[in-house]
Structure formats: structure tokens, C-alpha cells
N, C-alpha and C positions, 0 to 999 in steps of 0.2 A: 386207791379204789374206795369210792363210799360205802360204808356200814350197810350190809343188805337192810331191804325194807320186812317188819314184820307183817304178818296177816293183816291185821288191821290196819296199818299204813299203807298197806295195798289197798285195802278196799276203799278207805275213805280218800285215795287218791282215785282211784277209777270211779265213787258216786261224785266226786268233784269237776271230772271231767262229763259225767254223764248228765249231773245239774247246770252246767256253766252254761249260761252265768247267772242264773239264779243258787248260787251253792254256798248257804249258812247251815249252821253249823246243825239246828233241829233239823230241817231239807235231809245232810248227809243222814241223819243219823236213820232217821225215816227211809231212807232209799235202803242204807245196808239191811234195815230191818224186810222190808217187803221185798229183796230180789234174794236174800241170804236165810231169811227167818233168824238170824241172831239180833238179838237186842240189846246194843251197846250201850251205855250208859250216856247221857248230856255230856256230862264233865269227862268222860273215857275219851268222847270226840273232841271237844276241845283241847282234851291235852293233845293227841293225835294232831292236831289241825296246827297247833302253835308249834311243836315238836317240828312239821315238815314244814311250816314258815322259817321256823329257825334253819334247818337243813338245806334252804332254796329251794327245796321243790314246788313248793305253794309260795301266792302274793295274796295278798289278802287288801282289801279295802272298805269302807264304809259308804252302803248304800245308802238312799234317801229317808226316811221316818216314814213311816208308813201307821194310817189308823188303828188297822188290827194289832198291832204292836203298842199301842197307847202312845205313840207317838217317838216311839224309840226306833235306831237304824239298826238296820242289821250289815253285820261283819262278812262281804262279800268275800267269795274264796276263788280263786283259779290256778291250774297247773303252771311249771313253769316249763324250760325247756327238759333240767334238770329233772325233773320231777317226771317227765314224758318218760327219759332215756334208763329211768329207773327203773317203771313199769313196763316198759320194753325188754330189759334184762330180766326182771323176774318173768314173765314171759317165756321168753327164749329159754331161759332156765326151766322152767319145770315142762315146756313141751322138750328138750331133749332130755329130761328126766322119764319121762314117758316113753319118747322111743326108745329106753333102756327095758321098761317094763315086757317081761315074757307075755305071749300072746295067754290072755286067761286071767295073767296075774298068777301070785302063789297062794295056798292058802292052807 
């Protein structure tokens, strides 16, 4: 069984799928910030991005140069199957963690 995924290798797997296939790496980082209000750091997401490149669950490729970029490509991202079947388990995971929860919660 693969290493659960943490918080943020969930997220930056779900704004990956939510950008694709426009999904580099400022794009993710901008989406977790405006759908989460956290604000991860540049280099926090690239580690996260090459971390689940390495894992298989992302492929990554290099798009065309573009102007606004002064002429540099950017590092295209997308899920893989792996990657899908992970955020599917955490998923499943914490909705029957939920149906555990007492009506109310405790507190």
C-alpha cells in the first residue's frame, strides 16, 4: 500500500486536476491560496509537485515559451491514474471518518 498522501499533496493534486491542463506550478499555488485561503510557498509547491512526480501520481511536461514569461516554458502538470486512485482513497477515507462523527460532534 502507498504512503498516505499529506494535506498538501492532496491539495496540490486536486488544484492539478482542477487546472488541467493549464497546471504550473504558480497556477497551483494561486488556486490553493483562493479556494483554501492558505498560502503555500513557490518552492513548498514545487517540492510537493516533483515529490508526486516522483510517486507517479503526476506527469509533468514542458509547455511552449510564452511572452509574459520572457520567453521561458512552463513545467506543465497532470494527474496520473495512480494519483486519481489516491485522492479517491483519501476521500473515502475521511467521508467514512465522518460517518463515525456523533451527530453535533463533541466538544
Amino acid at each position: 500500500m502507498p504512503a498516505p498522501l499529506g494535506d498538501l499533496d492532496e491539495l496540490v493534486l486536486l488544484a492539478v486536476g482542477i487546472l488541467h491542463p493549464d497546471a504550473y506550478a504558480y497556477a497551483i499555488k494561486e488556486k490553493i491560496h483562493a479556494e483554501t485561503g492558505h498560502r503555500p510557498a513557490l518552492p513548498t509547491i514545487h517540492t510537493a509537485l516533483y515529490r508526486l512526480e516522483k510517486r507517479g501520481m503526476l506527469r509533468s511536461e514542458m509547455g511552449g515559451a510564452t511572452s509574459e514569461r520572457g520567453g521561458r516554458r512552463k513545467r506543465l502538470f497532470s494527474i496520473t491514474n495512480a494519483g486519481l486512485a489516491a485522492l479517491r482513497e483519501v476521500r473515502t477515507t475521511r467521508n467514512y471518518m465522518w460517518s463515525l462523527m456523533p451527530a453535533g460532534g463533541t466538544a
